[in-house]
VOMAR-261348 format. One line per field, with one value per atom (N, C-alpha, C): residue number from 1; residue in one letter; chain; atom name; x, y, z. Coordinates in steps of 0.02 Angstrom, whole numbers, plus 50000, padded with zeros to 5 digits. Each point is the difference from the previous one (the first is absolute). Layout:
<pts>
num <- [NUM | ...]
residu <- [a | ...]
chaine <- [A | ...]
atome <- [CA | ...]
x <- [X | ...]
y <- [Y | ...]
z <- [Z | ...]
</pts>
This chain:
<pts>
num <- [1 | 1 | 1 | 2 | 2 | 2 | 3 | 3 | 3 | 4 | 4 | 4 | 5 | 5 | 5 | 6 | 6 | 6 | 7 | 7 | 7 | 8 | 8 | 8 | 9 | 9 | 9 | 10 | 10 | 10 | 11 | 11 | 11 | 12 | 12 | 12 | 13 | 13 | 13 | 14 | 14 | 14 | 15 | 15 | 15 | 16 | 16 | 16 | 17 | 17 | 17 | 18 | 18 | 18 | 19 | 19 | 19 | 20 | 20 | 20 | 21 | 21 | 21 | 22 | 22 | 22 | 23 | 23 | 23 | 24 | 24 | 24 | 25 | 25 | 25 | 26 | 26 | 26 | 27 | 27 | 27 | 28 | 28 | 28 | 29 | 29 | 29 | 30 | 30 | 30 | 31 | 31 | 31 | 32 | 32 | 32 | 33 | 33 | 33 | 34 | 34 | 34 | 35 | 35 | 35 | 36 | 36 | 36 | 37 | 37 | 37 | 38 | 38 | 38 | 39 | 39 | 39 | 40 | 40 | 40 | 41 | 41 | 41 | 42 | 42 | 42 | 43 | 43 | 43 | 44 | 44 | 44 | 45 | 45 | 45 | 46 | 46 | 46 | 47 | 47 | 47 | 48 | 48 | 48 | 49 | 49 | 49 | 50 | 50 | 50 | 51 | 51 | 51 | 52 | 52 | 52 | 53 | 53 | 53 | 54 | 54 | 54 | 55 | 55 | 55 | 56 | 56 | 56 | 57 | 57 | 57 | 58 | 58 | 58 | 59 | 59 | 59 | 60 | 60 | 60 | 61 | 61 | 61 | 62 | 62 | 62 | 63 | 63 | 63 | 64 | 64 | 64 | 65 | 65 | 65 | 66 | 66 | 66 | 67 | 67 | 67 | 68 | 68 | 68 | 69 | 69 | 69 | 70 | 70 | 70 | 71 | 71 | 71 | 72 | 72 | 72 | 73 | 73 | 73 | 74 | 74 | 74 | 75 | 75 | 75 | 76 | 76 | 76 | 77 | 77 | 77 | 78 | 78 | 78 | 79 | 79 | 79 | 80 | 80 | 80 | 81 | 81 | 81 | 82 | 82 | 82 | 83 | 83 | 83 | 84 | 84 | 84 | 85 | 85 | 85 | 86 | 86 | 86 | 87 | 87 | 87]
residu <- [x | x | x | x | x | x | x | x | x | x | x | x | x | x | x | x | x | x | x | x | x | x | x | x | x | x | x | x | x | x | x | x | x | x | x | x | x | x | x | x | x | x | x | x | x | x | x | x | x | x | x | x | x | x | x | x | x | x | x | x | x | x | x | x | x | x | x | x | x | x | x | x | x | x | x | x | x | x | x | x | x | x | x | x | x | x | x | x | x | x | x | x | x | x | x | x | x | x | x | x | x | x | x | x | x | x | x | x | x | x | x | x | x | x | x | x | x | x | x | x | x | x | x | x | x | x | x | x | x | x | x | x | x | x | x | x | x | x | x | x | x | x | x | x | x | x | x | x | x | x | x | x | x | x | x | x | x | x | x | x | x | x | x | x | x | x | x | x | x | x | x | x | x | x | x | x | x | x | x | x | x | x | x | x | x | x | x | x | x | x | x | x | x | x | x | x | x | x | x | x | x | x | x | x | x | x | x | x | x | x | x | x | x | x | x | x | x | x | x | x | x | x | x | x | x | x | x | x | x | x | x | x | x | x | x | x | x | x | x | x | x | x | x | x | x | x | x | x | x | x | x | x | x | x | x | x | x | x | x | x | x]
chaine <- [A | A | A | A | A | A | A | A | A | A | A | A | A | A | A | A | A | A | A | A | A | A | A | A | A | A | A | A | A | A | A | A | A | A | A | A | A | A | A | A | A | A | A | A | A | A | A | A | A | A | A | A | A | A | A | A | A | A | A | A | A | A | A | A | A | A | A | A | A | A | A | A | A | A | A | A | A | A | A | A | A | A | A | A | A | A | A | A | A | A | A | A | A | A | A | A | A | A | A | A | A | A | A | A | A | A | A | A | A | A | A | A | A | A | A | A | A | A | A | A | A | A | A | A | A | A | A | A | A | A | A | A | A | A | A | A | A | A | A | A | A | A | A | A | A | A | A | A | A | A | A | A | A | A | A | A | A | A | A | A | A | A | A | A | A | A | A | A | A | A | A | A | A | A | A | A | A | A | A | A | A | A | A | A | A | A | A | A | A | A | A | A | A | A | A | A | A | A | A | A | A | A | A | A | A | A | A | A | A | A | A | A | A | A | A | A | A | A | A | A | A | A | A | A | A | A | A | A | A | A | A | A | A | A | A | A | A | A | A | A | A | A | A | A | A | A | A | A | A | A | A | A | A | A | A | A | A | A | A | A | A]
atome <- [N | CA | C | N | CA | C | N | CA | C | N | CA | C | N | CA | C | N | CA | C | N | CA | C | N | CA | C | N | CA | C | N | CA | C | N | CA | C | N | CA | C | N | CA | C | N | CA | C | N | CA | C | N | CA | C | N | CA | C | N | CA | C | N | CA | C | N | CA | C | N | CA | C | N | CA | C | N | CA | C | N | CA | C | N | CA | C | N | CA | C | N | CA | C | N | CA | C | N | CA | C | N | CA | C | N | CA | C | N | CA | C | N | CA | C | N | CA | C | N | CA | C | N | CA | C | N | CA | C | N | CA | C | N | CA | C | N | CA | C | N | CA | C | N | CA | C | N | CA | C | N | CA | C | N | CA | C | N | CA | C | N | CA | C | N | CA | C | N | CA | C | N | CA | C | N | CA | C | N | CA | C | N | CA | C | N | CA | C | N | CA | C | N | CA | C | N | CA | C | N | CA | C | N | CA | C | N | CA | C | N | CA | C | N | CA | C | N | CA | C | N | CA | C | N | CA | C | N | CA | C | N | CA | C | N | CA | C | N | CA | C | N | CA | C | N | CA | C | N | CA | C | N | CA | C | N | CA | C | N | CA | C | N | CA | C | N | CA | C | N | CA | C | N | CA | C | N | CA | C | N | CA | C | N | CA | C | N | CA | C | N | CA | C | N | CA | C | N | CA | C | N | CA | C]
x <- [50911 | 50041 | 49970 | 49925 | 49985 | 49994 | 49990 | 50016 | 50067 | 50045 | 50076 | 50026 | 49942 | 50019 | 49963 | 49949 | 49948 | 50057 | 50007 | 50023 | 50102 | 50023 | 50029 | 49998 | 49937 | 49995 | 49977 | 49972 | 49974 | 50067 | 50032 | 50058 | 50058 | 50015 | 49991 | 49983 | 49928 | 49946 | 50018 | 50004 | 50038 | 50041 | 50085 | 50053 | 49993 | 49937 | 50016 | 50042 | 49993 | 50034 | 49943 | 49954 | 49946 | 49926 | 49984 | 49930 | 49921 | 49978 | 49924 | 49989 | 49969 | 49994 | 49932 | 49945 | 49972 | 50020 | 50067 | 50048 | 50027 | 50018 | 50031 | 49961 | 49952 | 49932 | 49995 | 49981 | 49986 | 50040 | 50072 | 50064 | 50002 | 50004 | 50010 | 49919 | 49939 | 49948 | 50027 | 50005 | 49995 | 50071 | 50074 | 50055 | 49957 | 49960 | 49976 | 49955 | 49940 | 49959 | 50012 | 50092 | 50008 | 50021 | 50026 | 50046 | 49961 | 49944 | 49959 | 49949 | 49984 | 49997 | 50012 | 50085 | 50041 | 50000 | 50002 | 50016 | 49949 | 49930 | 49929 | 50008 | 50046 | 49989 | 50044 | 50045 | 50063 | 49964 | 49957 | 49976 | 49940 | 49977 | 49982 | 50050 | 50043 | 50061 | 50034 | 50003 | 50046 | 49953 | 49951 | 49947 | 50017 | 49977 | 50008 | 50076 | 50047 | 50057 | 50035 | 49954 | 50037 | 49925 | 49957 | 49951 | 50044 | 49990 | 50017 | 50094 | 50017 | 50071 | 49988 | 50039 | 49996 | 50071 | 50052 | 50051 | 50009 | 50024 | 49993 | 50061 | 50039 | 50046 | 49993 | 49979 | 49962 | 49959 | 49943 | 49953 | 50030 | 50022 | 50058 | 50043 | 50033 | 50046 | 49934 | 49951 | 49948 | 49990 | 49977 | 49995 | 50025 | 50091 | 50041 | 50015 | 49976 | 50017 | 49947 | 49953 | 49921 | 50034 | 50015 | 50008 | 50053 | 50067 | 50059 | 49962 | 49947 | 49999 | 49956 | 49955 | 49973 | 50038 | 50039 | 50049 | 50039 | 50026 | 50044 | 49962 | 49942 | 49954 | 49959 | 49988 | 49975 | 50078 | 50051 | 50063 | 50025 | 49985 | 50014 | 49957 | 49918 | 49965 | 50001 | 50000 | 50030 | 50049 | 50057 | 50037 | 49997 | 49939 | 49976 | 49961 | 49983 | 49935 | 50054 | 50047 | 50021 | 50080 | 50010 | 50050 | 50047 | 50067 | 50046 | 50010 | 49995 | 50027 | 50057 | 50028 | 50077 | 50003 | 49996 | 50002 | 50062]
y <- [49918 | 50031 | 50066 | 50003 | 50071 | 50024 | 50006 | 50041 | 50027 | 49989 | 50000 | 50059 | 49969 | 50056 | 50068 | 49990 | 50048 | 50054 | 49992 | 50034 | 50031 | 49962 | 50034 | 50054 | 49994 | 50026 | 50066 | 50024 | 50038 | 50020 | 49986 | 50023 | 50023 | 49982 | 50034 | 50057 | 50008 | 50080 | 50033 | 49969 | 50077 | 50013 | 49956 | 50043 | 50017 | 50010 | 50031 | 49977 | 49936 | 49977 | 49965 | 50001 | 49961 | 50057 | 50008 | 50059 | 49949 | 50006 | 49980 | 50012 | 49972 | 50007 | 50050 | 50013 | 50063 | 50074 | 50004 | 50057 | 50000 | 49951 | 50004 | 50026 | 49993 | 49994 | 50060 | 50024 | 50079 | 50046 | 49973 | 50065 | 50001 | 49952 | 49982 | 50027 | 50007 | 50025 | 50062 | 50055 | 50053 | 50022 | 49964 | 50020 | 50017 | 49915 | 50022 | 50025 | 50027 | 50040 | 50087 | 50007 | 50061 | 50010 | 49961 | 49981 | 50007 | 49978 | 50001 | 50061 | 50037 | 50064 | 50040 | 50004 | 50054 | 49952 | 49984 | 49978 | 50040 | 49960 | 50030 | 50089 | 50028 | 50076 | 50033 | 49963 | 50039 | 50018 | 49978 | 50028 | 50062 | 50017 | 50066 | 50035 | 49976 | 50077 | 50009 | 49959 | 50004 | 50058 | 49978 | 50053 | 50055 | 50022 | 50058 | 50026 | 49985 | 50033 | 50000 | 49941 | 50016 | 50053 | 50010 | 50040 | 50056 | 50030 | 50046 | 49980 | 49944 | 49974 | 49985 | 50017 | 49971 | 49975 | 49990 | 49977 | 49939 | 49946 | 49939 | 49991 | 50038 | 49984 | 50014 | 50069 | 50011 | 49954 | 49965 | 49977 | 49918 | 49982 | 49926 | 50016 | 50085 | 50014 | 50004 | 50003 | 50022 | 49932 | 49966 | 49914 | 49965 | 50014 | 49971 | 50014 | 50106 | 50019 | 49958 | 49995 | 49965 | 49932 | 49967 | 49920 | 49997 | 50046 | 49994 | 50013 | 50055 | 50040 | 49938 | 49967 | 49942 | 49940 | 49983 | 49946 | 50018 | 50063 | 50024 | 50004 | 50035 | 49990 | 49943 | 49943 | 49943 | 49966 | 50011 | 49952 | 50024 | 50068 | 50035 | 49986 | 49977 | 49989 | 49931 | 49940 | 49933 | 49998 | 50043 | 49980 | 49986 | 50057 | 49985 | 49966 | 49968 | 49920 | 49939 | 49993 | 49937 | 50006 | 50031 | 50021 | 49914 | 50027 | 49945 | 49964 | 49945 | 49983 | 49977 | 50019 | 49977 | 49925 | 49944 | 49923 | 49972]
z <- [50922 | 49949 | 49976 | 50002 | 49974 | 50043 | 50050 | 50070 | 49990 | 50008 | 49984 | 49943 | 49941 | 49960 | 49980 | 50044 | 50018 | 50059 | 50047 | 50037 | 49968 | 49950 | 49960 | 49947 | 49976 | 49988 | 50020 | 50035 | 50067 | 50016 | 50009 | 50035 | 49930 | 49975 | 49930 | 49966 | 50005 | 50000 | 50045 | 50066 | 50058 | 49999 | 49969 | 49991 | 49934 | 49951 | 49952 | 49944 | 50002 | 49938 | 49967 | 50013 | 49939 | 50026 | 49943 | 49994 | 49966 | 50018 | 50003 | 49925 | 49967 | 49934 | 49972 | 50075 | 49960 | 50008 | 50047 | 49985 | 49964 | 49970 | 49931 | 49950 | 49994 | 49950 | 49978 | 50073 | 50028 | 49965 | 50035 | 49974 | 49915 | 49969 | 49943 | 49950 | 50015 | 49989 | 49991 | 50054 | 50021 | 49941 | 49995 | 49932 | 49918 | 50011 | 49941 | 49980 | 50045 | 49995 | 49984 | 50046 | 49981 | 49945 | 49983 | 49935 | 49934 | 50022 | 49929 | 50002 | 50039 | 50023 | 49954 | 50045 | 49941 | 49924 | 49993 | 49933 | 49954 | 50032 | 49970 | 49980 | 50060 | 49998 | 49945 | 49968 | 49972 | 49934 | 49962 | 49920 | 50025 | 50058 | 50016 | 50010 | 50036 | 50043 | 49932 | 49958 | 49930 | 49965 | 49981 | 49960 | 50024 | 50059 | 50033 | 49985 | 49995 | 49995 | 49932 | 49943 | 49941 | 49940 | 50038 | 49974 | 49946 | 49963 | 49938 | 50003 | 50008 | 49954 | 49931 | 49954 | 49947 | 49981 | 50034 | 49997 | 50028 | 49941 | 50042 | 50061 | 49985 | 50060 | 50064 | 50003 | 50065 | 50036 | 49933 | 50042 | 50021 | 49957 | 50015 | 50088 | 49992 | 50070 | 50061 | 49995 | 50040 | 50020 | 49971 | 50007 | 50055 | 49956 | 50053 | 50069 | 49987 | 50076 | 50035 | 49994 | 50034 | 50018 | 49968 | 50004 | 50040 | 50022 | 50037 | 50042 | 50009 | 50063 | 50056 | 49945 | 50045 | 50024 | 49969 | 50035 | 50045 | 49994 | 50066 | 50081 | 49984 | 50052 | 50025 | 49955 | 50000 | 50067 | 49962 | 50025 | 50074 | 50013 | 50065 | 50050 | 49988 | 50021 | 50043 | 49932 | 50007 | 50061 | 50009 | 50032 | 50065 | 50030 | 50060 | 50017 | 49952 | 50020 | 50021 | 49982 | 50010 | 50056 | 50051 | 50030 | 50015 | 49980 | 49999 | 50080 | 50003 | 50086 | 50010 | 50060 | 49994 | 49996 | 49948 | 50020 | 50037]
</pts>
């Protein structure tokens, strides 16, 4: 019986419907490693660009441009890690 489901599984991994769990590990490391990356970086790139504001709105609009600008690129990115298969 584990013979049986040994070689299902195997066969499984080569058409690509079941992934090894330290590729998983791997891919999923490497999201959130970048992820927390940028995150870490945004209260420098912020400094740098709200330096001599004294308007809070500006520096609130500065914020948000930063925080859209990372999810858009975060989500464009994403998209090519995980390519759809025709099931």
């Amino acid at each position: 019986m584990a013979r049986a489901e040994t070689e299902e599984l195997r066969a499984a991994e080569l058409k690509r419907k079941l992934h090894r769990t330290e590729d998983i590990e791997f891919i999923f490391t490497n999201i959130f490693t970048s992820i927390r990356s940028k995150l870490l970086a945004i209260p420098s790139r912020l400094t740098r660009l709200i330096i001599g504001k004294t308007v809070f709105q500006e520096i609130y609009d500065e914020g948000g441009r930063e925080s859209t600008t990372f999810g858009s690129r975060w989500a464009s990115r994403r998209a090519g890690l995980f390519p759809r298969n025709n099931l």
